[in-house]
N, C-alpha and C positions, 0 to 999 in steps of 0.2 A: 504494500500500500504506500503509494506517493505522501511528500510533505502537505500535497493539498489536499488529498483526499482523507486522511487523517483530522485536517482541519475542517471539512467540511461534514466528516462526523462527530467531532467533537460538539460543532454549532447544533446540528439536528437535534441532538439528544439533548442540549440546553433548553433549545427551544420547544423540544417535548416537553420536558421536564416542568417549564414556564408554566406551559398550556396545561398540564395537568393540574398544578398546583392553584393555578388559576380559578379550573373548574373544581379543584375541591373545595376553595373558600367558597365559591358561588352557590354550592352543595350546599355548604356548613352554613351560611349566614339565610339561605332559603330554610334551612331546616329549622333554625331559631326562631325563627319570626312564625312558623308553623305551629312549632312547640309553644309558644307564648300564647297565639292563638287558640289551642286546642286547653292549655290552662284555664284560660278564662272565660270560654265556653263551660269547661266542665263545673265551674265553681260556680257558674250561672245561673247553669240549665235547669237544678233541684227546683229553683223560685220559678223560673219561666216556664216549666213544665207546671206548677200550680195551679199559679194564677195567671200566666198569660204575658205575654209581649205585650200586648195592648193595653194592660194596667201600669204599666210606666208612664202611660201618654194620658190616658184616662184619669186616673186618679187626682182629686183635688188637691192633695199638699202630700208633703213627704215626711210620714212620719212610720220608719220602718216597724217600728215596735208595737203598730196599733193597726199593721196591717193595710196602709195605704205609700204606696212607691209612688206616687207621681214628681215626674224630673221635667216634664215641662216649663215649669220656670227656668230652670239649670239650663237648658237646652237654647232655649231664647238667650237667659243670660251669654250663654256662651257664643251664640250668633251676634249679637247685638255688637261683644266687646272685640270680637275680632273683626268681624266685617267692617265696624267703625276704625279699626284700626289699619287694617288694609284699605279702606277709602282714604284715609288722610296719607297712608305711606307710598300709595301705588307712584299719585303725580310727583310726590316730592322725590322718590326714588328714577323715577322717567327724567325727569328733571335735572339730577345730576347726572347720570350718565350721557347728556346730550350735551351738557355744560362741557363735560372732559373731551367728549369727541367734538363737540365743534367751537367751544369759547374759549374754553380754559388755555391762556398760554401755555406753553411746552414743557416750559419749568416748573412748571403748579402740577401736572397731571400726574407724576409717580407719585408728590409727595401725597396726593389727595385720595390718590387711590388707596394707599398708604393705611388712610386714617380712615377709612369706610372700611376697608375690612378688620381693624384694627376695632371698632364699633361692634361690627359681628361676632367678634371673640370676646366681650365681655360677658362676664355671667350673667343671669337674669336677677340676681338676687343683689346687684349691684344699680342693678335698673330699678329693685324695687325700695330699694333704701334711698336711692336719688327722690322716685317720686314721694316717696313718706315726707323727705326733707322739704322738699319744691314744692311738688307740685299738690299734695293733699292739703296745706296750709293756703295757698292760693285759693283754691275750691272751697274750702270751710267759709271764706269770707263770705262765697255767695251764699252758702248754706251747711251748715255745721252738722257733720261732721268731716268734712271733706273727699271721705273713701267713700268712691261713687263709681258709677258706668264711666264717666268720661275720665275720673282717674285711667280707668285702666286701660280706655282708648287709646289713652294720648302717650301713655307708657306701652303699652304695646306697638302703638304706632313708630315711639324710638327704636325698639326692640328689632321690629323687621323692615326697617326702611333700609339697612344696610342688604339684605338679602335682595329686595326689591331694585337698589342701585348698581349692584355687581351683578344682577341676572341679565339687567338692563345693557351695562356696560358691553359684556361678553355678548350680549345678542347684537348689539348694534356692529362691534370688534368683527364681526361675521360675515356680514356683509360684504358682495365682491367689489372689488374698486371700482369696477364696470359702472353699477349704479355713480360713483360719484364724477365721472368723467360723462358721463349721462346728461347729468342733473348740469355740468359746466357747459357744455355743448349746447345743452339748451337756454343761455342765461339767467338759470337762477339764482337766485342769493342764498345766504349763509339758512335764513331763518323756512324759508318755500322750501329748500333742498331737506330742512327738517320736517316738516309740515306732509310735502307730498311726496317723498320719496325716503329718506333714512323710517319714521316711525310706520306707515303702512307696510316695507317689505319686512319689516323688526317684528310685526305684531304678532304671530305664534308666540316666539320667543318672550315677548315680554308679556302677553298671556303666561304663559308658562311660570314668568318670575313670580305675580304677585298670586297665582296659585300657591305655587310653593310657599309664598312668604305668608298664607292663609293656614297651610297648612303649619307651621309653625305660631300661628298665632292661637290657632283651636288647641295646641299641644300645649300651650305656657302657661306655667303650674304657678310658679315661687311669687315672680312678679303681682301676676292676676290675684291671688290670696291676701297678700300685701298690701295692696290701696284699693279695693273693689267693694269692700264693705260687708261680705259674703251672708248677706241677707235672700233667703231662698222668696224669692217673689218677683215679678215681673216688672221690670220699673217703668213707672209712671212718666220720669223723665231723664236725662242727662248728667242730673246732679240726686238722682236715688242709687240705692243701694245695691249690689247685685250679686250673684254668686254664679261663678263657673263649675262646668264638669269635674275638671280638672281639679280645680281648687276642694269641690266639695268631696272626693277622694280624697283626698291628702288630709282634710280636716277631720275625717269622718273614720277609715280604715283601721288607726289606732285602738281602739275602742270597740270595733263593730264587731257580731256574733250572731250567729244563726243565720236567719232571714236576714237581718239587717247586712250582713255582711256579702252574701248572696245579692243584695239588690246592689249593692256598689259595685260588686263586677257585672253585672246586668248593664250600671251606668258606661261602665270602662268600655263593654260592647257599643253603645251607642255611639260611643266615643271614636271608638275604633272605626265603626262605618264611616264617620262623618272624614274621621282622617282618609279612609280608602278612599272614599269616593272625590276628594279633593287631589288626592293624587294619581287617580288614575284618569282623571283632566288635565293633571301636568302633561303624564304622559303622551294625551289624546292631543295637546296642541304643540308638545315638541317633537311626536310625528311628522305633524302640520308641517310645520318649519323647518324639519330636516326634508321634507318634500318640495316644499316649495324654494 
């Protein structure tokens, strides 16, 4: 066997090796999220085979010990504080990433990217001692106690505006140069070239971002517990009280037994759906956009 033919099975068998080890994490990280699934199903089922899936949604209030599960407040809650928090983060996150690709001098754009992912990496429980300090004292003036829906909007809205900025960024970064030589050919300016040409061929993709950054938002526990106020009831307005899924696991778990404990992983499945089905919308428009 030649010096290169030696060499060219040395490569092969790396690159087996790669390829296997590849598909065994893909195995092993499929098999977890299976296994987590199939726990929290089983810890569930005992209640939902009782009384029903449909007494979570039914039921007047939640009080597991007396026999009534309704999480419809929770559920609202939980729609209310992320949805309001991905409405404020989506523009301001589209926003910056159009500022770096077409405003931002040259010298500004690593450091700035810099400090948005740098944003991303902080814990959330830094986020929610910021809002305790800030922003629930501001809010108490309009109405006391402070820890409300729009606390935890406006704290979530910090939370994932960094996700929403760098999905942004990277979807726009994708774009062939074709379009911009396009958009020159035809005299447009800085702001049209954004308008009818960079954000319409971007749009999958930044679908995709503030999906993701949704889904993240229906998952944050620490923050949302922290300045929300975690009153189980539907708010009336902006500055009431609210309680998340999320949140109300984590407050409740400790302590819980029998039925009661049973309907929290009941809640955790709800939870779980709402996260599937946001992500497998991520998937459905970064299809889109790797097609188009």
């Amino acid at each position: 066997m030649t010096w290169y033919e030696r060499r060219a099975s040395c490569r092969w068998s790396a690159e087996a090796a790669l390829r296997w080890w590849m598909r065994g994490s893909a195995a092993l990280a499929g098999g977890l999220v299976v296994l987590v699934l199939a726990f929290v199903l089983a810890e569930a089922l005992p209640l939902l085979l009782r009384v029903g899936g449909g007494r979570l949604f039914t039921d007047a209030s939640w009080q597991p010990t007396a026999g009534r599960f309704g999480i419809g407040p929770l559920v609202w809650g939980t729609l209310l504080v992320a949805g309001g928090a991905v409405a404020l983060a989506a523009p301001l996150g589209i926003a910056s990433a159009v500022f770096v690709h077409f405003y931002a001098p040259q010298a500004l754009v690593r450091p700035y990217r810099r400090a948005v992912e740098l944003l991303a990496g902080i814990p959330s429980v830094v986020y929610g001692l910021w809002a305790l300090v800030v922003l629930v004292p501001l809010l108490a003036r309009l109405r006391p106690p402070g820890t409300c829906l729009l606390a935890g909007m406006l704290v979530l809205a910090v939370m994932v505006l960094p996700t929403v900025a760098l999905f942004a960024d990277a979807s726009l970064a994708r774009l062939p140069p074709e379009l911009w030589r396009g958009a020159a050919a035809l005299g447009l300016g800085r702001w049209a070239t954004v308008r009818a040409v960079a954000l319409p061929a971007a749009r999958a993709g930044l679908a995709a971002g503030v999906l993701l950054a949704a889904v993240r938002a229906v998952g944050e526990t620490m923050a949302v517990l922290m300045v929300c106020g975690n009153v189980i009831a539907v708010p009336a307005d902006g500055l009431a009280p609210v309680r998340a899924l999320t949140a109300h696991i984590a407050l409740e778990m400790g302590y819980a037994a029998g039925e009661h404990r049973a309907a929290l992983f009941a809640t955790g499945l709800v939870l779980l759906a709402m996260v599937g089905a946001l992500v497998g919308a991520v998937h459905l428009f970064g299809r889109r956009g790797h097609h188009a």
